[in-house]
Each structure stands twice: as structure tokens, then as C-alpha cells.
C-alpha positions in Angstrom: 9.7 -0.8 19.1 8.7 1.8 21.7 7.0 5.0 21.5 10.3 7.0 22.2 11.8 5.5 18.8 8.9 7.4 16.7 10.0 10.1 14.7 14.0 9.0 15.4 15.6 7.5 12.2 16.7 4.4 12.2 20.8 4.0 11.1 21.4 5.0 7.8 17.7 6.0 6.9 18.2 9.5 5.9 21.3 8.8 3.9 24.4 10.7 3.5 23.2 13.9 6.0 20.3 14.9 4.0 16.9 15.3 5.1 15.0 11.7 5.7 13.1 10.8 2.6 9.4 12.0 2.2 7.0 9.5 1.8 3.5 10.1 0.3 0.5 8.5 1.4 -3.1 8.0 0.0 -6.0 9.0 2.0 -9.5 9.0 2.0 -12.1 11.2 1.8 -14.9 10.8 4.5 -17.4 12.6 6.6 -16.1 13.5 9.9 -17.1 15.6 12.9 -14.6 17.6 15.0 -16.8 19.9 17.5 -19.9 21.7 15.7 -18.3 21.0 12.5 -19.7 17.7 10.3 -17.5 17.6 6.8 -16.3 15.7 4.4 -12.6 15.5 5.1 -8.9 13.9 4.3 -8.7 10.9 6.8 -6.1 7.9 7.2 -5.2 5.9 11.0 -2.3 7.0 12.4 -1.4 3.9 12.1 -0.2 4.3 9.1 2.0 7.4 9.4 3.4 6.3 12.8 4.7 3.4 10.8 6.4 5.8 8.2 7.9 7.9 11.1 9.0 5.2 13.3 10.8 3.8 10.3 12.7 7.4 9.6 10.6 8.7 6.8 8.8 11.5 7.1 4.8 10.8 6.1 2.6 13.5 3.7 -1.1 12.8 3.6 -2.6 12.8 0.0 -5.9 13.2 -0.4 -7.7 12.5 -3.8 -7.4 15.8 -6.4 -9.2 17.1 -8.9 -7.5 16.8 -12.5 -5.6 14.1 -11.1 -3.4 14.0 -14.4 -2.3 17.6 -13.7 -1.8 17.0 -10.3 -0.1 13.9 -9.8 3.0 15.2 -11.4 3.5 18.1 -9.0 2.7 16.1 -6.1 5.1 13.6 -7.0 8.2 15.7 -7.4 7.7 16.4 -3.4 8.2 12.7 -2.6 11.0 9.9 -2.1 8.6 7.0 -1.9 4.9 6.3 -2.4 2.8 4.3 0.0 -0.9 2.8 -1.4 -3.4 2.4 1.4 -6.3 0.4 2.3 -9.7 1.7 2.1 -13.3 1.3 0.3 -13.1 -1.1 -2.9 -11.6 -0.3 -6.3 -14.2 0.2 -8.8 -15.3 -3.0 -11.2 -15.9 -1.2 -13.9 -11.9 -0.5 -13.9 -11.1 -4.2 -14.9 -14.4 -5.2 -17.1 -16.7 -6.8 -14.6 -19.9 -6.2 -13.3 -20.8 -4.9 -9.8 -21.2 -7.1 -7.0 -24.2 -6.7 -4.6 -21.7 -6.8 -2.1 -19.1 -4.6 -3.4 -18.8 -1.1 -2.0 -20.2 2.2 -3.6 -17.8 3.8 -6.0 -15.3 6.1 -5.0 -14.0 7.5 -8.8 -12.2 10.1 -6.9 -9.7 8.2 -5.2 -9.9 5.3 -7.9 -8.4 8.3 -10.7 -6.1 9.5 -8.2 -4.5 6.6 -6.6 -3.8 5.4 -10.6 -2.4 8.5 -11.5 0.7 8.8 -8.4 0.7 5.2 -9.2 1.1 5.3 -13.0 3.7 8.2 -12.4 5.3 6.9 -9.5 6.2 3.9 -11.8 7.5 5.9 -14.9 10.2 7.9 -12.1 10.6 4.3 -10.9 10.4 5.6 -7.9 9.5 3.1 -4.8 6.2 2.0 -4.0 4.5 -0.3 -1.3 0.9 -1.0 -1.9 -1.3 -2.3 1.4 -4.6 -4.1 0.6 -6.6 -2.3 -1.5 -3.4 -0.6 -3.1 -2.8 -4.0 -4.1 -5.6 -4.5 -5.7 -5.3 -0.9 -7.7 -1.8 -1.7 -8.3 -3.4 -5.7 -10.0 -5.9 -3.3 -11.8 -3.4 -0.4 -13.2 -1.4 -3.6 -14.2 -4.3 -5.4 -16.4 -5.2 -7.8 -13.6 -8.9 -8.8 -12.1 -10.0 -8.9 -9.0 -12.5 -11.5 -7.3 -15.4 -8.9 -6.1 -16.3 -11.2 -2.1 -14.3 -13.9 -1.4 -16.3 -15.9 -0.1 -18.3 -16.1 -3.5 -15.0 -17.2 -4.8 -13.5 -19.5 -1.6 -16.5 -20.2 0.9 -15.3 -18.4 3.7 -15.2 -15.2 5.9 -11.6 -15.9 7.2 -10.8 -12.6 5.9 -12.9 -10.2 7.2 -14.5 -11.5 10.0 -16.0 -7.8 10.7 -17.1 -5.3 13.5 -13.4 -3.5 12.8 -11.8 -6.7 14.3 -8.5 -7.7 12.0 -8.4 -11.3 11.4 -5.3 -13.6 11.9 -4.1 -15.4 8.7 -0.8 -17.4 8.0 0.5 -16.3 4.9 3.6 -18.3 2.7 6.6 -16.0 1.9 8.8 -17.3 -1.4 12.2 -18.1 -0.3 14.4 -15.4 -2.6 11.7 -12.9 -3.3 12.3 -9.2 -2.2 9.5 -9.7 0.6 11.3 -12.6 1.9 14.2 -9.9 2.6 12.0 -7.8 4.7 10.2 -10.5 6.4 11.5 -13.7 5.8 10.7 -16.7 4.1 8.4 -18.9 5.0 5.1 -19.0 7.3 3.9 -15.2 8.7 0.8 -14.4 10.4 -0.3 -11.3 9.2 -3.4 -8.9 10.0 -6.4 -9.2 7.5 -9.7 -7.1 6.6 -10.7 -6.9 3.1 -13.6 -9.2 0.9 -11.4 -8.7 -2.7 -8.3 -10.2 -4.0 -6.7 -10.7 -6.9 -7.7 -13.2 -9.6 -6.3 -12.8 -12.2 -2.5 -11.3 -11.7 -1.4 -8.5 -13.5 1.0 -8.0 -15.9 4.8 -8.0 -14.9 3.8 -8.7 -11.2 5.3 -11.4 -9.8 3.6 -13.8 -7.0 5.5 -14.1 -3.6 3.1 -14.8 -1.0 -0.1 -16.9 -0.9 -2.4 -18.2 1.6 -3.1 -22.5 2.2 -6.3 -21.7 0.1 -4.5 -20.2 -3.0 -5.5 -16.5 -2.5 -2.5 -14.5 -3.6 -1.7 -12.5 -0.4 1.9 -10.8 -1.9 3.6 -9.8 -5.2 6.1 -7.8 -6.3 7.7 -6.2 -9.4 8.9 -8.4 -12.0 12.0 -5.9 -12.8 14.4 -3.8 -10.5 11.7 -1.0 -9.9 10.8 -1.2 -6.1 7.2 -2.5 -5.8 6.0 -4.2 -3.3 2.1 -5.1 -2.7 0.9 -7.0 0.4 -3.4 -7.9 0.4 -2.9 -7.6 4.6 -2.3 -4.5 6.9 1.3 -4.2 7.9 0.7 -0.8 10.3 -1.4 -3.3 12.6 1.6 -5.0 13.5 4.8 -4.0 15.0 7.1 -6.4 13.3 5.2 -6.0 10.0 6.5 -2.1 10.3 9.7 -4.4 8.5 7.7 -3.2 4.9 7.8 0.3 5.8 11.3 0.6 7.1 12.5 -1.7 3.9 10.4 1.4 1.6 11.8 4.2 3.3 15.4 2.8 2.9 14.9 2.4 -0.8 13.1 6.4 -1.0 16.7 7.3 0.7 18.3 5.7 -2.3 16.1 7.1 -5.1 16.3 10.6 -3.6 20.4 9.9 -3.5 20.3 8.8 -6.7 18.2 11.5 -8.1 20.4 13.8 -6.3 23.3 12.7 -8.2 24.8 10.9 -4.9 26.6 8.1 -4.8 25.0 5.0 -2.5 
């Protein structure tokens, strides 16, 4: 895909003449510096959001809100589709278990806020992809655990092997699963940072990718709804942009559908 195809819309992504679907994604909230100016402010690669336009949709940053509850509602009435992104770990205290030494500082903000587009996101049944750590919030929102460092749990640093360097994996895609649509079944190698994954799997989430060692690296919904959660970073890789054009096609349906249009 070349840089003259971003922000052109695929065939059939915006759907019956309308506007392409808007698609909402998570940010963080960090300190950074632009000129004499050192603040804390919204921040996600672009990555990510050349992903979303390069696949037709058009990308909205969300950073975390205060009175999520409140907010979450209003945001969410903007938006086609929901994206989950990576970032700093999901809180232990969220699933029962004690801190790990190794696991990151709590970020309650963006913990209360991701969960709340999530949790509402679900009850309009409206699509959602979740991308490493918005896999593990969507395990957590669903009941599920998460191992706190890998290697604790496996023995090995194959999945973060540091200094902002993604790591290779081969992953297993189910044959029939909705992944296996996007991306094929079978073998994939896929780009990997993170030192958490699931342990125990969440209620009515549905394994469809694991690595040789066992770590689930995939799941989807159980049901119809669109949810899709992958443990590895899909903007990294061009062919992986297959998950965000497979999203914004189903936000083109929900909005038509939402919009009384027939598909």
C-alpha cells in the first residue's frame, strides 16, 4: 500500500454515498515537549491512525475523560467503530491480583475510560478491534485474568525483547474464525511488544489465535457483535492493516444500519 492510497477509501468503505465511518481511538496521556512547552498531553503513533485512514475510515483521537460514565455516552454517539490501543498495563487490582514488581505504574485514568467506550461500545453493539493492551482490557471488562510478566509465567523474553524494537512471533489463526477472514488461517508472523497476556479468558470470548507456547495471541466475540482482539500490533505491519480495513467495513455497516439503510 503506498502513501498516495492514504486517506482514499478503499471500494465500498464509505457505503451507499455517505460520509466514511468515524472511527474512535484511545490515547494516552503523557508528558511531551513541543518548543518551550513541556506538558502532559493526548498522544498515540501515527501509526495507528494512518492505518484507519489508509483503510477509508476517518480516525478521532480519544483521550482519557473525566466522569468517564458521563462522557463515554456522548463520545460514542460521534463514532462508527471503536479501536482499543496499546499502551502502559491495565491495572491488577481490576481482575483481583496483586501487583507485580514488574508491572507498570497505574494509569486509573485511562483504565476507567477505555472500560467505559468499551462497556458502551458493546451495549450499541457497535464494532470494536482491541490491539494489545485493549485486549487485555477487553479479557478484564469480560471477567478474565491476566498473567502480570510473561516470562514469570513461560521463561522467555520472546515478546518484548526491548529498546522500542518489535519482536517477530508466528502466531496460529483457527481455520473458520472471523480473524481467519481478515487474515487467513493458519501460520502469521505478527509484530509483538508487551510482558502481559491473558490467563484466564474472559467470558463469552472465544480463542482464535495462539502462539507454539500456548499464549493466547487472538479472540474474538462469541455472538454476532463485531469484536475482535489481537495481543500483537497490527499498525506495524502493512498487511496486518487487513484488521483495520475488516473494522472500518463493519463501522460502514453499523452506521447504515443505524441509519435505517439497507446493506
Amino acid at each position: 500500500m503506498s502513501a498516495s492510497d492514504l486517506g482514499t477509501p478503499p471500494a465500498g468503505a464509505s457505503g451507499h454515498g455517505a460520509r466514511r465511518p468515524v472511527i474512535g481511538l484511545t490515547t494516552y496521556l503523557e508528558r511531551a515537549k513541543q518548543g518551550v512547552w513541556d506538558v502532559r498531553a493526548a498522544f498515540l503513533p501515527q501509526q495507528y491512525f494512518d492505518a484507519v485512514t489508509a483503510s477509508g475510515g476517518i480516525a478521532v483521537l480519544l483521550p482519557p475523560q473525566p466522569g468517564p460514565d458521563a462522557a463515554a455516552p456522548a463520545v460514542l454517539e460521534g463514532l462508527d467503530g471503536l479501536i482499543l490501543t496499546g499502551g502502559m498495563d491495565v491495572q491488577p487490582e481490576l481482575y483481583g491480583a496483586e501487583r507485580h514488581p514488574l508491572t507498570d505504574p497505574g494509569r486509573p485514568d485511562r483504565d476507567e475510560w477505555e472500560l467505559a467506550l468499551f462497556r458502551g461500545a458493546e451495549a450499541r453493539r457497535m464494532p470494536v478491534l482491541a490491539i494489545c493492551r485493549g485486549l487485555q482490557l477487553v479479557n478484564v471488562a469480560r471477567g478474565g485474568t491476566l498473567h502480570q510478566h510473561l516470562p514469570d509465567a513461560l521463561g522467555t523474553e520472546r515478546y518484548r525483547i526491548g529498546g522500542g524494537v518489535f519482536a517477530t512471533n508466528e502466531v496460529t489463526v483457527d481455520d473458520g474464525s472471523r480473524l481467519a477472514g481478515l487474515v487467513g488461517a493458519g501460520t502469521l508472523d505478527v509484530h509483538s511488544y508487551h510482558h502481559q497476556g491473558v490467563d484466564q479468558v474472559g467470558a463469552g470470548l472465544m480463542v482464535t489465535a495462539r502462539t507454539d507456547d500456548g499464549l493466547v495471541q487472538a479472540f474474538e466475540s462469541d455472538d454476532d457483535q463485531y469484536l475482535v482482539g489481537v495481543q500483537w500490533h497490527p499498525e506495524e505491519n502493512l498487511e496486518d492493516r487487513r484488521l483495520f480495513a475488516g473494522l472500518v467495513a463493519e463501522a460502514s455497516a453499523y452506521r447504515a444500519a443505524s441509519q435505517g439503510v439497507s446493506a
